[in-house]
N, CA and C atoms as a LAMMPS dump frame, in Angstrom:
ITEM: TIMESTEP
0
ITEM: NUMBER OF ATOMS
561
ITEM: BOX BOUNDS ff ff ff
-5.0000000000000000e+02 5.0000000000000000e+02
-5.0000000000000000e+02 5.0000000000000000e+02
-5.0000000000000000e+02 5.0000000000000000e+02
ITEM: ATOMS id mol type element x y z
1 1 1 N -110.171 43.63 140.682
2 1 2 C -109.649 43.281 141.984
3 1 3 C -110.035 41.838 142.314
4 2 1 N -109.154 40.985 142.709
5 2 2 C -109.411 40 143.079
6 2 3 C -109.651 39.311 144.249
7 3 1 N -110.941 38.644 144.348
8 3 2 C -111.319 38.307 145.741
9 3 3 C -111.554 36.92 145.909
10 4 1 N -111.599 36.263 147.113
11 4 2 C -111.912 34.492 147.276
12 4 3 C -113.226 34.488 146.703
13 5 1 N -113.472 33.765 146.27
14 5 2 C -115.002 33.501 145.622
15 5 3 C -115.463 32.314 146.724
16 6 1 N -116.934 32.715 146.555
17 6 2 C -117.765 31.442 147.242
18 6 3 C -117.54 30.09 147.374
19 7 1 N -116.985 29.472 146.09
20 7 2 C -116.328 28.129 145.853
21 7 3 C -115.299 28.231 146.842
22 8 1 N -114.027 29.026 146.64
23 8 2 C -112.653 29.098 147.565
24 8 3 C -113.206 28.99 148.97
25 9 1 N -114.324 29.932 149.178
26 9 2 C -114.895 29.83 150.688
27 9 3 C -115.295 28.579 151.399
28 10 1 N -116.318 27.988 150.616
29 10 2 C -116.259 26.386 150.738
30 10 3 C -115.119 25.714 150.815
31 11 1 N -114.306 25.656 149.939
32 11 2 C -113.556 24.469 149.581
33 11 3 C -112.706 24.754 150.728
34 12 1 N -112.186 25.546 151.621
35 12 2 C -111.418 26.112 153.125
36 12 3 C -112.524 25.589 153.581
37 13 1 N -113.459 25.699 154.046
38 13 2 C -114.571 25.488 155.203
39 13 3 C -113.948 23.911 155.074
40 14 1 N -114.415 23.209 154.34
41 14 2 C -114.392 22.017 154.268
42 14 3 C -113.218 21.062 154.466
43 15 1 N -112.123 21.379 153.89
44 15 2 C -110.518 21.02 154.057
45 15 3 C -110.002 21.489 155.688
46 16 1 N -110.366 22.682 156.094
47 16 2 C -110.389 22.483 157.614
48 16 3 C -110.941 21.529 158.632
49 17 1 N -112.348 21.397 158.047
50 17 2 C -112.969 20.673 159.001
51 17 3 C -112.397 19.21 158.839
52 18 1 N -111.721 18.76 158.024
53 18 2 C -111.194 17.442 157.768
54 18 3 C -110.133 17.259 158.866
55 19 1 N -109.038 18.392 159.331
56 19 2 C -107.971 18.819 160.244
57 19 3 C -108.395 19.709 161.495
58 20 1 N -109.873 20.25 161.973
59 20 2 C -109.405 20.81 162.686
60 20 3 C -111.343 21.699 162.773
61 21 1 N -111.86 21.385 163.517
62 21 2 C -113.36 21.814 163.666
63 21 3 C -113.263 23.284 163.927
64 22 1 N -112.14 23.525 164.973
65 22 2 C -112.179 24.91 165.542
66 22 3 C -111.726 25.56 163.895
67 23 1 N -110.684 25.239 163.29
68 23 2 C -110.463 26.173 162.311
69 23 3 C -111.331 26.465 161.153
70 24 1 N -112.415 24.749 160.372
71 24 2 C -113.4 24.89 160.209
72 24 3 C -114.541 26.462 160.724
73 25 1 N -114.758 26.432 161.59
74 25 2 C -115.22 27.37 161.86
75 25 3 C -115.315 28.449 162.13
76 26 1 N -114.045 28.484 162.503
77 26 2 C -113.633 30.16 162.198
78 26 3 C -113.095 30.88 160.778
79 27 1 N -112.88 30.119 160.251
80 27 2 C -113.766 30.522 158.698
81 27 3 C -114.954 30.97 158.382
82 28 1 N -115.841 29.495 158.673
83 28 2 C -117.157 30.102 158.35
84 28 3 C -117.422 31.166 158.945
85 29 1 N -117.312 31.545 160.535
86 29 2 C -117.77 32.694 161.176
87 29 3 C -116.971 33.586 160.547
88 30 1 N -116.102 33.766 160.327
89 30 2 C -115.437 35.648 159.802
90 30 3 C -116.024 35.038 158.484
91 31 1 N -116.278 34.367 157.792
92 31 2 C -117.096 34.784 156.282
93 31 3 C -118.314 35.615 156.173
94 32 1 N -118.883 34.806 157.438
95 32 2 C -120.149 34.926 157.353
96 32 3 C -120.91 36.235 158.227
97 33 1 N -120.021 36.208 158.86
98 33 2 C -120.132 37.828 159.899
99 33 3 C -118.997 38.645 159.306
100 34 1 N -118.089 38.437 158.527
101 34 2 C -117.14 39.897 157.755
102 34 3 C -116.343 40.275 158.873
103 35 1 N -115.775 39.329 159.921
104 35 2 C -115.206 40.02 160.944
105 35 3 C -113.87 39.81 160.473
106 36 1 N -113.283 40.648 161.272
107 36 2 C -111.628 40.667 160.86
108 36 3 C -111.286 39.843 161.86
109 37 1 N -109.967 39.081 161.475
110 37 2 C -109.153 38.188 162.289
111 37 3 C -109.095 38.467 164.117
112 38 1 N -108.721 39.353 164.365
113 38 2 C -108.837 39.723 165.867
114 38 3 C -109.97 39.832 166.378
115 39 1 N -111.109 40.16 165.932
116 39 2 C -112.461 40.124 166.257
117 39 3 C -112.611 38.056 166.556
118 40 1 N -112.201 37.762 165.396
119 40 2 C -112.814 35.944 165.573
120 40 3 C -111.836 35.262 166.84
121 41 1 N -110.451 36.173 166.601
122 41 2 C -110.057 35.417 167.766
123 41 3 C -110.411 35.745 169.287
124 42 1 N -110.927 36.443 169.038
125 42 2 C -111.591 37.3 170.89
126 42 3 C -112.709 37.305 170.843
127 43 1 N -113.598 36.44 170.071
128 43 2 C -114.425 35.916 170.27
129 43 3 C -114.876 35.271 171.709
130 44 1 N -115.541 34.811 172.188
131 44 2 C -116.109 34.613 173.441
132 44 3 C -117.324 33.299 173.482
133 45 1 N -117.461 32.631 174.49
134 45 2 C -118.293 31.676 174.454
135 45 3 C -119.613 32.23 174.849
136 46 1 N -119.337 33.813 175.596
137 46 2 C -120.888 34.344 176.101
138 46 3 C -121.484 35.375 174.808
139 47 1 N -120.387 35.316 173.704
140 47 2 C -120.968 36.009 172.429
141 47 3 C -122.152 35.14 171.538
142 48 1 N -121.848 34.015 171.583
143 48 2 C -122.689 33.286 170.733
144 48 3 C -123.609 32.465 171.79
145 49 1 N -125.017 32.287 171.211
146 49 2 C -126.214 31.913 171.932
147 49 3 C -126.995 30.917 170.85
148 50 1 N -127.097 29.5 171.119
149 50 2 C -127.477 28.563 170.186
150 50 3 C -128.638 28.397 170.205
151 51 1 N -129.669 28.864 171.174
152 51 2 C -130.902 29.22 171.404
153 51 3 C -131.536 30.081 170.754
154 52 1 N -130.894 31.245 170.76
155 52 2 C -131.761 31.759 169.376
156 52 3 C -130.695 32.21 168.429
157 53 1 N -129.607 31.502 168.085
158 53 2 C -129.214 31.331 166.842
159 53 3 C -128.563 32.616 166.503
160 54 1 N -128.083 33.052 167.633
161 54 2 C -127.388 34.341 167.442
162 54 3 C -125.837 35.086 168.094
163 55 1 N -125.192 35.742 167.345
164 55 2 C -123.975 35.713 167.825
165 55 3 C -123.67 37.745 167.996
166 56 1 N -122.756 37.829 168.935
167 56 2 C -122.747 39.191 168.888
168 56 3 C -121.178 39.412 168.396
169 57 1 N -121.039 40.817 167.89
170 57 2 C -120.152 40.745 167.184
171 57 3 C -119.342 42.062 167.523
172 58 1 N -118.427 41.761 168.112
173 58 2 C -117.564 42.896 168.798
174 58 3 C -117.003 43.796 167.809
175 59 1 N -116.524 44.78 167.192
176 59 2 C -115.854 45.252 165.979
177 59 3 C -114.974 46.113 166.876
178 60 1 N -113.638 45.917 166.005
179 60 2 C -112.993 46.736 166.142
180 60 3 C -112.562 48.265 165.351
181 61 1 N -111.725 48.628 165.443
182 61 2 C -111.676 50.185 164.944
183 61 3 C -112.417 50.994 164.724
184 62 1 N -113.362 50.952 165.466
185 62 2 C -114.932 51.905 165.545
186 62 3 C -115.974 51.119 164.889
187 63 1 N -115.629 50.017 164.751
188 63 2 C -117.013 49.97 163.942
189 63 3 C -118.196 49.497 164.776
190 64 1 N -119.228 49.262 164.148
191 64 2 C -120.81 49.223 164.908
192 64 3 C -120.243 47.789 165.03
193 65 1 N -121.07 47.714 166.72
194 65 2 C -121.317 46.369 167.388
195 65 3 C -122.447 45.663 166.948
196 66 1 N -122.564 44.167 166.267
197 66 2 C -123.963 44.161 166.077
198 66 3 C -124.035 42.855 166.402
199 67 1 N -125.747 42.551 166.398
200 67 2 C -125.778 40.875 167.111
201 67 3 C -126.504 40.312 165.965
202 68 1 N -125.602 39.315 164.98
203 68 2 C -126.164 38.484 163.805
204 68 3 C -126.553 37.225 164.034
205 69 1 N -127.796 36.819 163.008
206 69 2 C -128.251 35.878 162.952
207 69 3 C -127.467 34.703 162.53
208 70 1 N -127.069 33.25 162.979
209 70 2 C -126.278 32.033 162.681
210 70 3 C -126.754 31.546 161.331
211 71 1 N -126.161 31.765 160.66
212 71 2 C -126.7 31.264 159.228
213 71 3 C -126.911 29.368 159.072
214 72 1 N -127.924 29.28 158.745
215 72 2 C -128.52 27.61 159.067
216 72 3 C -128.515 27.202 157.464
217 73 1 N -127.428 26.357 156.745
218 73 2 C -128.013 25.859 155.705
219 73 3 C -128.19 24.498 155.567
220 74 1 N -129.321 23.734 155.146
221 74 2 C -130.148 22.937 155.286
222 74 3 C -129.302 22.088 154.331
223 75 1 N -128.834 22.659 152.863
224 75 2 C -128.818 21.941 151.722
225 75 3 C -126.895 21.237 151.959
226 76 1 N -126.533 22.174 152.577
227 76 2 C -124.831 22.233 152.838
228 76 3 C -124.948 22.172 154.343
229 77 1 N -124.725 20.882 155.009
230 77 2 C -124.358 21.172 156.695
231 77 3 C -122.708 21.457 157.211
232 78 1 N -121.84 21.308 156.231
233 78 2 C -120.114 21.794 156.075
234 78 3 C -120.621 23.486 156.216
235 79 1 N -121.588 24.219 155.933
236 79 2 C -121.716 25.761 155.702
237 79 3 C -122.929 26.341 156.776
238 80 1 N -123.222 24.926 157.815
239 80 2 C -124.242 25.525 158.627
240 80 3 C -123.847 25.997 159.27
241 81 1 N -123.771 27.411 160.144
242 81 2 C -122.906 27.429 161.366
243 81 3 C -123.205 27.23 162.571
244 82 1 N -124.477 27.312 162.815
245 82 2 C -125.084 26.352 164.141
246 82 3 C -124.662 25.048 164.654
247 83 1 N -124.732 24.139 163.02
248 83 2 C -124.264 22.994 163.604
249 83 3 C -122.815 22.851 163.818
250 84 1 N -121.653 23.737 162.964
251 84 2 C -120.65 23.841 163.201
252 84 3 C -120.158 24.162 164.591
253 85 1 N -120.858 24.849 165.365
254 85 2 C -120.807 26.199 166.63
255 85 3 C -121.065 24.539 167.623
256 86 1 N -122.371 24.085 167.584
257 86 2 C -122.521 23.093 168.31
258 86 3 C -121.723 22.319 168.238
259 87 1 N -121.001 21.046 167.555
260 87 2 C -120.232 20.186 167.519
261 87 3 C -118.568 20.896 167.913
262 88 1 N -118.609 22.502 167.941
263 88 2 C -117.485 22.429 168.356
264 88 3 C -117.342 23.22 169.712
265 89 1 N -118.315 23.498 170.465
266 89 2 C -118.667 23.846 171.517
267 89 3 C -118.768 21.936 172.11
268 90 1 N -119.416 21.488 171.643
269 90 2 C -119.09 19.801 172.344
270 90 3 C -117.589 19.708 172.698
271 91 1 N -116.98 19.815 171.737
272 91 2 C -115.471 19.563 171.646
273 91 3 C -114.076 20.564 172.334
274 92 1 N -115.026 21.842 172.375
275 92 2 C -114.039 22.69 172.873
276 92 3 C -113.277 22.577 174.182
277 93 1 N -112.342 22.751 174.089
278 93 2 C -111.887 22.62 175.551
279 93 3 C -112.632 24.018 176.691
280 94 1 N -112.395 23.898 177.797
281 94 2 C -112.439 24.869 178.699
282 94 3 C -112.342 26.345 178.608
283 95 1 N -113.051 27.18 178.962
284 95 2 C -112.051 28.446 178.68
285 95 3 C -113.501 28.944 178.048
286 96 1 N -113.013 30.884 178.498
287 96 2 C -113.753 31.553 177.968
288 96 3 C -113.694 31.989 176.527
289 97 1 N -112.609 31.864 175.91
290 97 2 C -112.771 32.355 174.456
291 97 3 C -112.646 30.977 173.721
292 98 1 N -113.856 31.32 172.459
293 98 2 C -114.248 30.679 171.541
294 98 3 C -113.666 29.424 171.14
295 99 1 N -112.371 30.384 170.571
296 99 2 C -111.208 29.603 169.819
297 99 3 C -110.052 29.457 170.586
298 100 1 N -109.997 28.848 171.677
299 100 2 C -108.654 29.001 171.918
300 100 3 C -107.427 27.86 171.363
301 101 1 N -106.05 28.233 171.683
302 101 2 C -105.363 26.954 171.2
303 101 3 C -105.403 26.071 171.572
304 102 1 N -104.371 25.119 171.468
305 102 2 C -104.174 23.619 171.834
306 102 3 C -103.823 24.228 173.954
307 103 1 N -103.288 24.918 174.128
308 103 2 C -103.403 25.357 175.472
309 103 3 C -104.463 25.882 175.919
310 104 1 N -104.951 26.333 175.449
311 104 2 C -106.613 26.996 176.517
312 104 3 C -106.306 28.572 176.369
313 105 1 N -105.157 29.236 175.717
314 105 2 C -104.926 30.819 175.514
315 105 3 C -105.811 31.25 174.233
316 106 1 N -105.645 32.32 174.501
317 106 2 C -106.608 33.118 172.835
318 106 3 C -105.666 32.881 171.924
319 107 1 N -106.189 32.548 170.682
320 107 2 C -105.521 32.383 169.839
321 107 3 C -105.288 33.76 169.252
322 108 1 N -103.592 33.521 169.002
323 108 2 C -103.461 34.925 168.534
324 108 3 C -103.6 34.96 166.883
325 109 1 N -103.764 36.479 166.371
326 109 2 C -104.034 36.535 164.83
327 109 3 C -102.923 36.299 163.923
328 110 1 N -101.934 36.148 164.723
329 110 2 C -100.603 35.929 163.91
330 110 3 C -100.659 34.049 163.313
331 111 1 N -101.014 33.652 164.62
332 111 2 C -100.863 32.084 164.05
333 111 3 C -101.84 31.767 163.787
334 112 1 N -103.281 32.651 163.284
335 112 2 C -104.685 32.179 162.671
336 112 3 C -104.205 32.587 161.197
337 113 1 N -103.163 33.758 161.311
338 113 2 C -102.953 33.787 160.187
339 113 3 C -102.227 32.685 159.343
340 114 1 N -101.319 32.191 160.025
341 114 2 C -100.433 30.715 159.557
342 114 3 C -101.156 29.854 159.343
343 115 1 N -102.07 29.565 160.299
344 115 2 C -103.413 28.235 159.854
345 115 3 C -103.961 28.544 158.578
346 116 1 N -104.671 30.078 158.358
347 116 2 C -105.194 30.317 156.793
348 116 3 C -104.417 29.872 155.798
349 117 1 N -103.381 30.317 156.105
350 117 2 C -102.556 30.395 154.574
351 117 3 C -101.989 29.146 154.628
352 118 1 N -101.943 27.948 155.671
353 118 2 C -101.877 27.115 154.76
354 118 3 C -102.722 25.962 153.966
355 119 1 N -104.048 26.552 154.711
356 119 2 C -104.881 26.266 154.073
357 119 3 C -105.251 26.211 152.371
358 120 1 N -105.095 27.542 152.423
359 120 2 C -105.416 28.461 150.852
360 120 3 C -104.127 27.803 150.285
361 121 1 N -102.819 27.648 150.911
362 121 2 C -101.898 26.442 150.048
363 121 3 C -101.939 25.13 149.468
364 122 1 N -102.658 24.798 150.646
365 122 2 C -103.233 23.323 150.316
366 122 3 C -104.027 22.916 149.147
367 123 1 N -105.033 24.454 148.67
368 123 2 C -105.731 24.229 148.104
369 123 3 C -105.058 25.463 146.898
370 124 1 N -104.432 25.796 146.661
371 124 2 C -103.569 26.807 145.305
372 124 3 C -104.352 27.446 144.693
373 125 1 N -104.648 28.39 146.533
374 125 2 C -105.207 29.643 145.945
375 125 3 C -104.215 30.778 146.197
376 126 1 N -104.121 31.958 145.384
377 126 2 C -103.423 32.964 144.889
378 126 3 C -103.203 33.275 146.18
379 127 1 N -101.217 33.32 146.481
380 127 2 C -100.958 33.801 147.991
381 127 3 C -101.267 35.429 148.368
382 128 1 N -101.386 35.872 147.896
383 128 2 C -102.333 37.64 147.505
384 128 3 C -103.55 37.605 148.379
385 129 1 N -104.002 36.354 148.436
386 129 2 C -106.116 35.898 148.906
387 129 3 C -105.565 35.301 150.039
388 130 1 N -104.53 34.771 150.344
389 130 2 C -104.328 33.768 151.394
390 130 3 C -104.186 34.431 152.784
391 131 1 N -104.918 35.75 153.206
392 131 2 C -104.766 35.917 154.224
393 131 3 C -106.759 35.864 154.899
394 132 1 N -106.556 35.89 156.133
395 132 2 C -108.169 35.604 157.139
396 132 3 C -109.175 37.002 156.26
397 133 1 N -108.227 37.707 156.243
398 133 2 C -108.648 39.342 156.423
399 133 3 C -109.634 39.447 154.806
400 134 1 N -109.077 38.326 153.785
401 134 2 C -109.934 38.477 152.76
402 134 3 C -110.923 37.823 152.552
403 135 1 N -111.554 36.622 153.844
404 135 2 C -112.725 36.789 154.046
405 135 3 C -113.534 37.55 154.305
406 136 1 N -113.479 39.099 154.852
407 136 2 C -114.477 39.51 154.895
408 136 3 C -114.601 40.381 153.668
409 137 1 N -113.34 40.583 152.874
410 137 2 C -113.52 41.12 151.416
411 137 3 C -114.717 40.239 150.727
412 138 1 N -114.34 38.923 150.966
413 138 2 C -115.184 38.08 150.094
414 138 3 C -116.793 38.039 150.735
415 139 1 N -116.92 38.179 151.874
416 139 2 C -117.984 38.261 152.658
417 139 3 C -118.983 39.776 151.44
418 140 1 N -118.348 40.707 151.505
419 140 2 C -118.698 41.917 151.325
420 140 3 C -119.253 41.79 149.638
421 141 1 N -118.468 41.479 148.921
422 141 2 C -118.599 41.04 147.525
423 141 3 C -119.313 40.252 147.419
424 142 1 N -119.773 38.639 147.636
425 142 2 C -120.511 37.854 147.823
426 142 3 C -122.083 38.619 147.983
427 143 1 N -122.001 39.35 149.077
428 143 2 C -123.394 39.656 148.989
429 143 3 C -124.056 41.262 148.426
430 144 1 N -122.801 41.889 147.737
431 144 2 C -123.468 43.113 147.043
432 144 3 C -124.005 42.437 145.627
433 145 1 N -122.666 41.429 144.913
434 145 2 C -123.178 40.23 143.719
435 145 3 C -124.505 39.713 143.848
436 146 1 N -125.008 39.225 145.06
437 146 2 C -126.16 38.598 145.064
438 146 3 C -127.323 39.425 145.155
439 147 1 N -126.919 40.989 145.526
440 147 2 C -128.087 41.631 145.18
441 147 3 C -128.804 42.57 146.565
442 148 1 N -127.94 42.204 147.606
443 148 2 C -127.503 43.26 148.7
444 148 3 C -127.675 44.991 148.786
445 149 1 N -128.327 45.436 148.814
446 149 2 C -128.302 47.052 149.078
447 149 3 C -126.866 47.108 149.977
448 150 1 N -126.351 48.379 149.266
449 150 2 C -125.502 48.783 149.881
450 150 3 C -125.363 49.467 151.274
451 151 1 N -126.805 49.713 151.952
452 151 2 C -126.767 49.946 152.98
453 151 3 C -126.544 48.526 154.086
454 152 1 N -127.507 47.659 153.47
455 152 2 C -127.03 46.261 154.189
456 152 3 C -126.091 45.637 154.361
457 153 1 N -124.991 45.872 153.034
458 153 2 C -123.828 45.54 153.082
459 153 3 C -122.932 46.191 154.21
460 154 1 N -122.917 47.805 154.398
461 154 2 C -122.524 48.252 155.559
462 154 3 C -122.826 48.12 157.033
463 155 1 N -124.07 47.767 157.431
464 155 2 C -124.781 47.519 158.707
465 155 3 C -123.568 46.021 158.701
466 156 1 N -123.885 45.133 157.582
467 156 2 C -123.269 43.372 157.807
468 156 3 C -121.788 43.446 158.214
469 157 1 N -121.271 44.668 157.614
470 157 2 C -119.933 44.951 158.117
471 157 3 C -119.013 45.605 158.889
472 158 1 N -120.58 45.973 159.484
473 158 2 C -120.265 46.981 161.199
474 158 3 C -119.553 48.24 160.756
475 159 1 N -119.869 49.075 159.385
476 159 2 C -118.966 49.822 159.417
477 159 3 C -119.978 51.3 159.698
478 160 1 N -119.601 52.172 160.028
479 160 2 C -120.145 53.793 160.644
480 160 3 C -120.424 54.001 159.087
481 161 1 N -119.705 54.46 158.416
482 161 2 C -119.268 55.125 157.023
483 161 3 C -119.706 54.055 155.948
484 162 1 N -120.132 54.729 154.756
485 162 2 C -120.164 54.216 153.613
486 162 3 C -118.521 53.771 152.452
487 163 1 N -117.668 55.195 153.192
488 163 2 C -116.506 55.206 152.775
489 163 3 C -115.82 53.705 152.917
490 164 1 N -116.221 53.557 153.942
491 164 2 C -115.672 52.271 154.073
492 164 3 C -115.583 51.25 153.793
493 165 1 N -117.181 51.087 153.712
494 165 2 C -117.805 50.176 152.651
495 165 3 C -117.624 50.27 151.207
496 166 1 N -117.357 51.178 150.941
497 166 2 C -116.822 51.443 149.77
498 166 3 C -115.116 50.196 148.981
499 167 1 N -114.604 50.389 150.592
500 167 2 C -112.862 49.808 150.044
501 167 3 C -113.189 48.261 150.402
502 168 1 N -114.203 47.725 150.643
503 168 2 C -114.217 46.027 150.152
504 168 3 C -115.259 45.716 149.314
505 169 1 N -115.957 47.118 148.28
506 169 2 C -116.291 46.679 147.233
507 169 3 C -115.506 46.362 145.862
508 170 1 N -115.108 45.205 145.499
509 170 2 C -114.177 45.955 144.135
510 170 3 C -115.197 44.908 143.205
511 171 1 N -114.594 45.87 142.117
512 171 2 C -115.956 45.418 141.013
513 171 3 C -114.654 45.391 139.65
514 172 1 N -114.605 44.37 139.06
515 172 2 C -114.128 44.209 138.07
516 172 3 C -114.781 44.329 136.394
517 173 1 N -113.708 44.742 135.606
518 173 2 C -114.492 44.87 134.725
519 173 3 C -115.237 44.073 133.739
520 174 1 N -114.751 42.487 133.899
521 174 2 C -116.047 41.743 133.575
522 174 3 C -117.324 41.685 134.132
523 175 1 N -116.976 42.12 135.347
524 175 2 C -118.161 42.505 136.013
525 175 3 C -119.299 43.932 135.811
526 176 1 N -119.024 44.567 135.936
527 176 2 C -119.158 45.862 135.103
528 176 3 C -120.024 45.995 133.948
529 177 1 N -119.129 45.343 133.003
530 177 2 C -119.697 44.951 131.358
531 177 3 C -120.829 43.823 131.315
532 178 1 N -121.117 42.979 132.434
533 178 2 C -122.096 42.015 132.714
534 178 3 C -123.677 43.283 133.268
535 179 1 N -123.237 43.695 134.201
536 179 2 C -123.875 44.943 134.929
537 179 3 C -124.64 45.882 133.886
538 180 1 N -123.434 46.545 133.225
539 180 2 C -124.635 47.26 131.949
540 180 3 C -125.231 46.604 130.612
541 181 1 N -124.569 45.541 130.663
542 181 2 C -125.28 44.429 129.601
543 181 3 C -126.76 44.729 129.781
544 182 1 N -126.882 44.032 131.056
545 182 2 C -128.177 43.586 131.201
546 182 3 C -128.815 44.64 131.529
547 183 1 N -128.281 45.701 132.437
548 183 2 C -129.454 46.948 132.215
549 183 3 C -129.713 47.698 131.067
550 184 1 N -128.571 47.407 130.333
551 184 2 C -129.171 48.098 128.98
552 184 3 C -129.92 47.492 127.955
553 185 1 N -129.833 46.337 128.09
554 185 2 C -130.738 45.545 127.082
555 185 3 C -132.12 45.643 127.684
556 186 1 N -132.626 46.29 128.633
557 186 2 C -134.292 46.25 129.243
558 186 3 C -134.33 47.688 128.577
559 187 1 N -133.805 48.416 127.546
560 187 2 C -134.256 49.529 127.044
561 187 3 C -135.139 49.538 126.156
């Protein structure tokens, strides 16, 4: 199954922020919190708190509400989201939600979806990946790869069920064959 990889994740973070801070960042945030498109766009300015570096995270279709930590990276400031959140809270216009458009309305998921994809065009990634919604696929994958308990992976993705967590794991079979490589060679 194929998912955006970490690189693809960057290389969008970054090509946005060249065009567009708000879209910049609402990338990083649904990467980095696994939220689905309607969640980032109803986002809120009283959800996120730059003081202690924390954002709350509304879910939809039942899933658990939770309040995550702003991921700060030191080495990459294109992937900090604090400083992203700040410079575009400087810039934002008026208005209670996060992201709104060039008018001051919520941005709807239809035309966040048009902003993604032409992003992921810009940059010729597989139109299959080119939607918001497979950031949080990639969110989910990203960190079971790195070594994530699968319970953490579910809490990160607000989901009730494991089942669920289950359908944005996909594991390929180079992956797989890497997986029992190495556990079987510690025999």
């Amino acid at each position: 199954m194929r998912r955006l990889t970490e690189q693809q994740v960057e290389s969008l973070i970054q090509l946005a922020k060249k065009d567009s801070l708000r879209d910049a960042t609402m990338i990083a945030l649904q990467f980095f919190h696994a939220m689905r498109s309607s969640e980032v766009c109803e986002l809120k300015v009283s959800q996120v708190n730059l003081d202690t570096s924390s954002i709350e995270v509304i879910r939809k279709k039942g899933s658990l509400e939770t309040t995550q930590a702003l991921h700060v990276h030191k080495g990459k400031p294109h992937l900090d989201e604090r400083k992203l959140l700040a410079a575009w809270l400087k810039e934002k216009p008026e208005g209670e939600f996060l992201f709104p458009t060039q008018k001051g309305a919520r941005m709807n998921p239809r035309s966040w979806w048009r902003l993604f994809h032409g992003y992921c065009a810009a940059l010729d990634i597989d139109s299959r990946l080119a939607k918001p919604h497979s950031l949080k696929h990639a969110s989910a994958t990203y960190l079971l790869r790195s070594g994530a308990d699968l319970a953490s992976v579910r809490q990160h993705l607000g989901h009730k069920s494991y089942q669920s967590t289950y359908r944005y794991l996909g594991c390929d079979s180079e992956q797989s064959d890497a997986v029992a490589q190495n556990l079987f060679s510690r025999i």
